[in-house]
LOPA-973146 format. One record per residue (C-alpha): x, y, z. Coordinates in steps of 0.02 Angstrom, whole numbers, plus 50000, padded with zeros to 5 digits. Layout:
X/Y/Z
X/Y/Z
...
This chain:
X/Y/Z
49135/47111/48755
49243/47210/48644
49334/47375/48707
49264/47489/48618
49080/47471/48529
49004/47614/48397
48831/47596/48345
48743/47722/48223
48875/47881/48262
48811/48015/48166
48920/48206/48189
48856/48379/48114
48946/48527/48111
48861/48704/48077
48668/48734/48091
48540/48768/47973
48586/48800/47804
48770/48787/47848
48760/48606/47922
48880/48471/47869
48862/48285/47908
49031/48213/47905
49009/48029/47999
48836/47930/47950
48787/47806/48034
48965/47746/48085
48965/47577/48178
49134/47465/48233
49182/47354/48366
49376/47374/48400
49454/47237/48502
49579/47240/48651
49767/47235/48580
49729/47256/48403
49818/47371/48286
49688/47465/48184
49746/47589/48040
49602/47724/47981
49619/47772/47801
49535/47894/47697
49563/48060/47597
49570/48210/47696
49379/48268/47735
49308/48107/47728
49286/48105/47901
49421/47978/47970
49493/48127/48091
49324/48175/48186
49282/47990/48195
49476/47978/48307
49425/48106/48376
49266/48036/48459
49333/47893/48489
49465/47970/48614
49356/48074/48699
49407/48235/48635
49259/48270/48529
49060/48184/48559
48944/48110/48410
48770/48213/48389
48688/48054/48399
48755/47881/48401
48811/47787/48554
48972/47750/48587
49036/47631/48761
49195/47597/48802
49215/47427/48924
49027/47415/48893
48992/47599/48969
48911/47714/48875
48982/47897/48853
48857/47992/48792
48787/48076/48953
48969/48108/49031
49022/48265/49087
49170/48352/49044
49273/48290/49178
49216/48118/49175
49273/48128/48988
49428/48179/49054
49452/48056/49174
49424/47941/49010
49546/47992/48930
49677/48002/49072
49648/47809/49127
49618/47742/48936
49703/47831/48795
49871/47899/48756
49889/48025/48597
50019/48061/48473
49991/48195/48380
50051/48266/48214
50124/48398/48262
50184/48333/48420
50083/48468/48538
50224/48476/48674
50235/48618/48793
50345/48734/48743
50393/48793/48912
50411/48632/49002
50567/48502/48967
50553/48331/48882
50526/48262/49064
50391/48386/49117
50308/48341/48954
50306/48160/48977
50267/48157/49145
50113/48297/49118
49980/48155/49135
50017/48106/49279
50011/48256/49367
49822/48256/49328
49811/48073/49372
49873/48147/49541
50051/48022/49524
50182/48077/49674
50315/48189/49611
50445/48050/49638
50365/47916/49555
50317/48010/49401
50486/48082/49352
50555/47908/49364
50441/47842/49264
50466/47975/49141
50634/47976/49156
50630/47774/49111
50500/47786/48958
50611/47944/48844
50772/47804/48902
50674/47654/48819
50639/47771/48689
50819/47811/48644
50826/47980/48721
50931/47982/48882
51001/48147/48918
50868/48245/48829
50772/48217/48992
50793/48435/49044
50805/48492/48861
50641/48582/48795
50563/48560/48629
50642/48684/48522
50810/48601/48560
50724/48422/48492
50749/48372/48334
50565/48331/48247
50578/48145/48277
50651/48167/48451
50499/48284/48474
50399/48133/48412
50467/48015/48532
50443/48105/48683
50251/48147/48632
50247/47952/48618
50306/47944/48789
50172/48055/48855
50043/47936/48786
50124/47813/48875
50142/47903/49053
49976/47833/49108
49980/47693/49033
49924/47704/48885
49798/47564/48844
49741/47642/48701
49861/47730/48596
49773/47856/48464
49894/47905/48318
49847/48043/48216
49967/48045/48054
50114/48023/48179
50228/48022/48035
50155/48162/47935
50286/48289/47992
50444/48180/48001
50562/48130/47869
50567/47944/47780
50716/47880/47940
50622/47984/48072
50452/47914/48009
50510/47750/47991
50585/47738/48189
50421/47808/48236
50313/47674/48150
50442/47530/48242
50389/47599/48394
50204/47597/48369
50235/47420/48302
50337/47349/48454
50189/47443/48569
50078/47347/48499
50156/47189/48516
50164/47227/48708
49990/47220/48689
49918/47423/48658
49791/47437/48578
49819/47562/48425
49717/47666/48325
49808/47756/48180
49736/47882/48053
49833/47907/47902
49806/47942/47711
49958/47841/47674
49921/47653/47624
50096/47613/47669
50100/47669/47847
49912/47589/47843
50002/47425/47813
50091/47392/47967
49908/47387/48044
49830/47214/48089
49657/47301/48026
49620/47431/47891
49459/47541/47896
49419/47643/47741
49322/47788/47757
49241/47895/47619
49129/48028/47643
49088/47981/47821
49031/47821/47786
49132/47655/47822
49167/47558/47638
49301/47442/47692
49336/47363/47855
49477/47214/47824
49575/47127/47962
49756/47028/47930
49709/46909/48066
49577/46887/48147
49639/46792/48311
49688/46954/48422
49826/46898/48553
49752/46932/48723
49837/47087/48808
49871/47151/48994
49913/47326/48952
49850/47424/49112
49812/47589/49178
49915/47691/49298
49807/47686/49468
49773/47858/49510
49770/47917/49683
49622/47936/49776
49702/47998/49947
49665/48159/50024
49856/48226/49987
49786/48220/49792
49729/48371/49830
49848/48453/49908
49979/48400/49763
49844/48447/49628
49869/48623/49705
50075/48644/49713
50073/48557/49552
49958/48689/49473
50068/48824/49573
50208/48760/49466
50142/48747/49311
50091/48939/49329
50271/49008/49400
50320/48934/49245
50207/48999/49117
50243/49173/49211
50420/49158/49201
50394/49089/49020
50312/49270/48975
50399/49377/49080
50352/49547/48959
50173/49499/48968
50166/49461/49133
50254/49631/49191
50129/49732/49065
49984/49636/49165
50060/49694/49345
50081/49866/49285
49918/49928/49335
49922/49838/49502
50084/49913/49548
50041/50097/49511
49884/50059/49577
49952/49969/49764
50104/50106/49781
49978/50249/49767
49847/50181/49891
50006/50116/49995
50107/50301/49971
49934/50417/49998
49904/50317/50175
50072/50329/50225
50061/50514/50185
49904/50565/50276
49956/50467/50409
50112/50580/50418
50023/50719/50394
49904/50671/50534
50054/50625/50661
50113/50802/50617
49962/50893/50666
49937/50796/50803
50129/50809/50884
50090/51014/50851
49941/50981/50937
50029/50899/51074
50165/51023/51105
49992/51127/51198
49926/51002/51300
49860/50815/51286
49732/50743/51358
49692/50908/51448
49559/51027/51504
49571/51214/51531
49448/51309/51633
49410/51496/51599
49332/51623/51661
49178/51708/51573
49051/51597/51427
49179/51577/51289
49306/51649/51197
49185/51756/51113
49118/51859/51274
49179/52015/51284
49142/52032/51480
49243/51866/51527
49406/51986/51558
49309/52079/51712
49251/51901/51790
49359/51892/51933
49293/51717/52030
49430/51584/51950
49534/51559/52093
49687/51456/52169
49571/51370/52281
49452/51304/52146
49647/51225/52067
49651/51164/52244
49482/51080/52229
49502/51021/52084
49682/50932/52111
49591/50825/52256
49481/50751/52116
49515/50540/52062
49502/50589/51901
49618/50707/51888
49823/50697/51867
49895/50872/51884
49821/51031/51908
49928/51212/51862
49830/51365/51886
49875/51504/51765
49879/51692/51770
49978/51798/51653
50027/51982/51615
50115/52099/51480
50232/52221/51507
50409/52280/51488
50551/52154/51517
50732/52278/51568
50894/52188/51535
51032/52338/51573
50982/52461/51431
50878/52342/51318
50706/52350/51331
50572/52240/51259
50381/52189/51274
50345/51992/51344
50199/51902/51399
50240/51829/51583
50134/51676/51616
50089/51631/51817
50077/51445/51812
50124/51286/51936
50279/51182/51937
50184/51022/51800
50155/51180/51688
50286/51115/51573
50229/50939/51578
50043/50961/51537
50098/51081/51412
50229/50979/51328
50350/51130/51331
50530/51042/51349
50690/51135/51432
50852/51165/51327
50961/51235/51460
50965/51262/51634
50819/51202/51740
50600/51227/51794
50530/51303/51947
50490/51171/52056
50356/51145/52191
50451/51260/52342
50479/51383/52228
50310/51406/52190
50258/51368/52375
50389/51514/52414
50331/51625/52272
50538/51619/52222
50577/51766/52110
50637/51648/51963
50586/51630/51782
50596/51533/51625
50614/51601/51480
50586/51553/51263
50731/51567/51135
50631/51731/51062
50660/51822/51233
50835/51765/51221
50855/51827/51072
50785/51994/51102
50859/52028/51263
51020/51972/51295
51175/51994/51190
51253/51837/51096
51406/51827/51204
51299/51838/51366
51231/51684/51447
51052/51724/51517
51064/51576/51639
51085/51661/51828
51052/51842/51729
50938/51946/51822
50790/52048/51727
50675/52164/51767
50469/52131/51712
50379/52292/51776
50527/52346/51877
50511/52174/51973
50678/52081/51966
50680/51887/51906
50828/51766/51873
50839/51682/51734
50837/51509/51781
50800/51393/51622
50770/51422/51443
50648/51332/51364
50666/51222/51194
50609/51316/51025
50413/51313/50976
50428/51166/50844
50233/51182/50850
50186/51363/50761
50068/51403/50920
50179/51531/50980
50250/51614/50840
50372/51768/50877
50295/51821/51026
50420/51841/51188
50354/51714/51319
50416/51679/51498
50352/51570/51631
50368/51610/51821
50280/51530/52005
50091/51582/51978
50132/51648/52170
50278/51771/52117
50167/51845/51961
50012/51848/52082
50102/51924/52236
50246/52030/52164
50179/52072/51997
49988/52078/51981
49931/52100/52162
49776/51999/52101
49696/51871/52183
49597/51768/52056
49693/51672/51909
49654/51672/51727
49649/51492/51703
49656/51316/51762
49745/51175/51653
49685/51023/51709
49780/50855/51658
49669/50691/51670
49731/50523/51710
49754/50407/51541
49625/50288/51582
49490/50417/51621
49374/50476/51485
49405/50672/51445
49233/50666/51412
49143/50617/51569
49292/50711/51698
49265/50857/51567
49067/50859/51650
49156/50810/51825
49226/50951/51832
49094/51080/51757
48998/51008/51908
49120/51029/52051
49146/51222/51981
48955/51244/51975
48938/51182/52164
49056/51313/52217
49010/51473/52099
48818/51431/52123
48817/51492/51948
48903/51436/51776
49019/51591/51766
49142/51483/51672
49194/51392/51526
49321/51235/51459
49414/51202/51329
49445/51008/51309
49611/50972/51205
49547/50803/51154
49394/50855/51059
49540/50982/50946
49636/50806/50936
49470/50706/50872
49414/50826/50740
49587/50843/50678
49587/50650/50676
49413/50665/50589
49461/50775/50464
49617/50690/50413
49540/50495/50421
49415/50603/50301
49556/50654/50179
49654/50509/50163
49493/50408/50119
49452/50536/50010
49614/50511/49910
49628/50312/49928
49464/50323/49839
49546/50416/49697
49682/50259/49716
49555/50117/49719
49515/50199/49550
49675/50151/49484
49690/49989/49568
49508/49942/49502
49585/50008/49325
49725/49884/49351
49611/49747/49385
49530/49768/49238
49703/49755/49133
49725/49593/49202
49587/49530/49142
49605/49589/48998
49784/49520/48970
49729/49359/49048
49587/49346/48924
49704/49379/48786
49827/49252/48884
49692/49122/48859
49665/49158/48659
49860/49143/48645
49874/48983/48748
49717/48891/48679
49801/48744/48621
49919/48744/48778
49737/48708/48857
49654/48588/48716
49842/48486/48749
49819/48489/48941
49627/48436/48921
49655/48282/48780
49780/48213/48937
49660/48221/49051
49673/48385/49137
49491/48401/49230
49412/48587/49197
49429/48609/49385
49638/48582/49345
49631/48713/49198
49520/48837/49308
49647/48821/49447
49810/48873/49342
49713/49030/49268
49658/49071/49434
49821/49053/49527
49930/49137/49377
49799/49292/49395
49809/49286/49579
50017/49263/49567
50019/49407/49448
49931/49520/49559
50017/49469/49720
50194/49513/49640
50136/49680/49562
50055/49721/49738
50239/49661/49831
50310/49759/49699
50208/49929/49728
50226/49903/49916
50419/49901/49882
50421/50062/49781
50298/50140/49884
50427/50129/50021
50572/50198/49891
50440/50330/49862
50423/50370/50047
50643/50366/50070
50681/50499/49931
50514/50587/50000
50590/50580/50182
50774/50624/50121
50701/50792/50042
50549/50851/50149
50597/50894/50327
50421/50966/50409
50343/50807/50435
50397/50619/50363
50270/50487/50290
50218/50367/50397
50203/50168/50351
50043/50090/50426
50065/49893/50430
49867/49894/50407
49871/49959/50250
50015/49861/50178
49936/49714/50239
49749/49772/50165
49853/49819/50005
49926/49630/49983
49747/49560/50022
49653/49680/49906
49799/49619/49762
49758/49461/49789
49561/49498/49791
49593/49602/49640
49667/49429/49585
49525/49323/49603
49400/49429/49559
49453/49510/49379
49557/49312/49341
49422/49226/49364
49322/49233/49218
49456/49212/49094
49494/49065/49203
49349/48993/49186
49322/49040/49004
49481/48935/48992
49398/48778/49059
49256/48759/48972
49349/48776/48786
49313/48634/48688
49460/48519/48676
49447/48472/48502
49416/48655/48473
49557/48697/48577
49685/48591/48490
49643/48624/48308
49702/48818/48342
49856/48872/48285
């Protein structure tokens, strides 16, 4: 059975009107080990007829079997598998990788063929020696000479073993000495038993060949053979590996390959992660600011009262008549304060009036309110010290007062601290001074803070309060001891004569509104990111036009179309990962210079949205690469290779 068997190939190009037949009725049985030499003027057909014979291209009718198998029906990858186990080409014009060294070149069909990473650059490392190029292993191949260039493309057909070597005018682009060395190496390959099919339209190269075939106008008119006795040959494949680690190499192989091709065009590749880094810094910068925005608001919101209810007197703020309810008093705090629900409990009562420090007089607000006033209110002390519990048991004639009163009241050289006032002719000490209102609440009012008892019993004379602030344990819904406590107030009024005012629901609507906004603007982001996705695919599309050969020289090696898909996919998916990296870095510079110039509130970094930012690159990755990666495995080879 001979090696390779062609009955009846017929190939068209074009359709219609336009349609060409360039090989009629080719048939030809070609031998194991013989040296074959394919001659013919150029369109006459001899190329295309190579061509199908190493896979690269298929015959519109015909059949064609190689070891007795037929190839028609194969798929692409079984073509390629073909053409990794059988053949080995040399081209014309060499078709190395420009961005890969005389090793990685060599070695490049193996990688497909799913060869260790040890065992393949030894083996490449030992075919460019036997070739005469030791040293030139790292060098790439614009610092090759032409027939150095030559050489280590001969190599590469070698790297699997090369049982069939295919020779397309291997001297065409060489000088006479270059071309010359070239065609002693094809010689001595085949007396190690290769099995070589040249094309050339030079009879002298032609004449180192054991058999001639003449071609003209598609059609076979001369077919003569030197000898006929072929010497028998053991010229065999490279075994490829069939473990489950093939895999697993395939992929950090095809990692490689794209680092390198990014690194290769680093100006592209920076133009393609523009879009993704504008895109990831603005989603990543607009999060961070809401959410710092939101922290703010929520801090101010704070510095009244957290996880707190207040109990008034009357329907709401909005009834006039609330001011002449009078049944709010110190025993429903009392009732209330025995609840399981409940943490603290500060009843409140306040007046206005004039505030006497020797001859300076000015207007406050005096609030009544329990020693965990400060706490549940989140006021904090700056000097000096609170009322505490026997104070307020005692109705102590003490007081707290806020940096405006300071201000107003006491001169700068005067310490208030131990300073007795006057409020309504009824002295005080000054006992603390509270921190400055960071949250806006209290503006430039004068505000001071005394024992509930002292304003109730020295000041007021009244007996009911104007207000309970109730704090609620953490782990109790504000919610349901909101309703616990409208109920216990309703048992002992025997009529809903009051109203509350739960902190939390101001904390949830201000959450509300602000998750609101910053999705609102993150849309506006996605735009760009969505925009950015786009101009990778588009520059990956345009990557595949410029690189077409790069893929028609992978595929003729035996690169399956999964391989090729793979590389596109993982270069897109690379790209977008850096440019995302890259925006999350410069959205944090963003948020430093923004931080180092803005003092009222700081943006705030959410880990959830850096990480959904890296993940939505990479999505972004996937989604936009993968049709030019996939457009990229399905090129024709032949097509593929004859670009320029």
């Amino acid at each position: 059975m001979s090696l390779i068997e062609c009955r009846n190939i017929n190939r068209y190009f074009g359709e219609g009107d336009n349609c060409v037949h360039i090989l009629k009725d080719v048939s030809l049985n070609i031998e194991k080990g013989d040296f074959i030499a394919i001659i013919g003027q150029s369109g006459s057909g001899k190329s295309t007829l190579m061509n199908i014979l190493g896979c690269l291209d298929t015959a519109t009718s015909g059949s064609y079997k190689i070891d007795g198998v037929e190839t028609a029906h194969m798929s692409g990858d079984e073509l390629a598998a073909l053409r990794r186990r059988k053949f080995g080409f040399i081209f014309q014009r060499y078709n190395l990788l420009g961005a890969l060294s005389a090793r990685d070149n060599v070695a490049l069909p193996s990688v497909y063929a799913g060869l260790e990473q040890k065992a393949r650059e030894e083996r490449a490392n030992r075919l460019l020696a036997d070739l005469g190029l030791s040293g030139k292993e790292d060098n790439r191949p614009n610092q090759l000479s032409g027939g150095q260039q030559q050489r280590v493309s001969i190599a590469r057909a070698l790297m699997n073993g090369g049982e069939i070597i295919l020779a397309d005018e291997p001297t065409g682009a060489l000088d006479s000495g270059s071309g010359e060395m070239v065609m002693e190496i094809i010689r001595e390959l085949h007396q190690k038993g290769h099995t070589i099919i040249l094309v050339t339209h030079d009879p002298n190269i032609a004449a180192f060949a054991n058999r001639v075939i003449e071609i003209k106008d598609g059609e076979i008119i001369a077919d003569t053979s030197k000898n006929t006795e072929i010497a028998p040959s053991s010229v065999e494949s490279v075994p490829e590996n069939t473990s489950w680690l093939f895999y697993k190499d395939q992929f950090v192989e095809a990692f490689k390959m794209s680092v390198q091709a990014i690194l290769a065009h680093k100006m592209r590749s920076l133009l393609t992660m523009l879009g993704i880094i504008i895109g990831i810094a603005s989603v990543v910068s607009v999060v961070a600011l809401g959410r710092g925005t939101q922290e703010k608001v929520l801090a101010d919101i704070s510095a009244i009262g957290t996880n707190t209810i207040s109990v008034y007197p009357g329907k709401s703020f909005g009834d006039r008549t609330r001011h002449r309810i009078r049944t709010l008093t110190v025993a429903d705090a009392n009732a209330i304060s025995k609840q399981s629900y409940v943490d603290s409990v500060t009843p409140m009562t306040s007046s206005s009036g004039t505030v006497t420090y020797r001859n300076t007089d000015v207007t406050a607000q005096i609030y009544g309110a329990g020693e965990q006033y400060f706490t549940v209110r989140g006021i904090k002390l700056d000097r000096g010290r609170l009322f505490d519990d026997d104070e307020v048991a005692a109705g102590a004639q003490v007081v707290v007062i806020d940096p405006n009163t300071q201000k107003q009241l006491f001169p700068r050289d005067v310490d208030p601290i131990g300073q007795t006032i006057l409020f309504k002719k009824r002295p005080l000490t000054v006992i603390g001074i509270s921190s400055a209102d960071q949250s806006g609440f209290g503006g430039d009012n004068l505000q001071m803070w005394a024992p509930y008892t002292t304003v109730m019993q020295r000041i007021t004379g009244e007996s009911h309060i104007n207000s309970i602030t109730v704090k609620i344990k953490d782990d109790v819904s504000t919610a349901v001891a909101e309703q616990g406590l409208k109920e216990l107030l309703l048992a002992r009024h025997g009529k809903e004569d009051f109203f509350t005012n739960n902190s939390d629901s101001i904390k949830k609507t201000v959450e509300s509104t602000m998750g609101a906004m910053t999705l609102l603007i993150s849309s506006i982001a996605v735009i760009s990111l969505v925009v950015g996705g786009i101009g990778v695919m588009n520059i990956m599309l345009v990557s595949v036009t410029e690189r077409t050969k790069e893929i028609g020289v992978r595929m003729a090696i035996g690169a399956r179309q999964g391989n090729i898909l793979q590389q596109f996919l993982i270069e897109a998916v690379l790209i977008c990962l850096i440019g995302g990296l890259t925006g999350i870095l410069l959205s944090y510079i963003i948020g430093a210079l923004f931080n180092a110039f803005v003092s009222d509130f700081a943006m705030s970094f959410s880990t959830l949205s850096i990480v959904l930012a890296v993940l939505c690159s990479s999505a972004i990755g996937v989604l936009f690469g993968f049709m030019p990666a996939k457009n990229a495995s399905q090129l024709n080879p032949i097509e593929a290779l004859s670009r320029d």
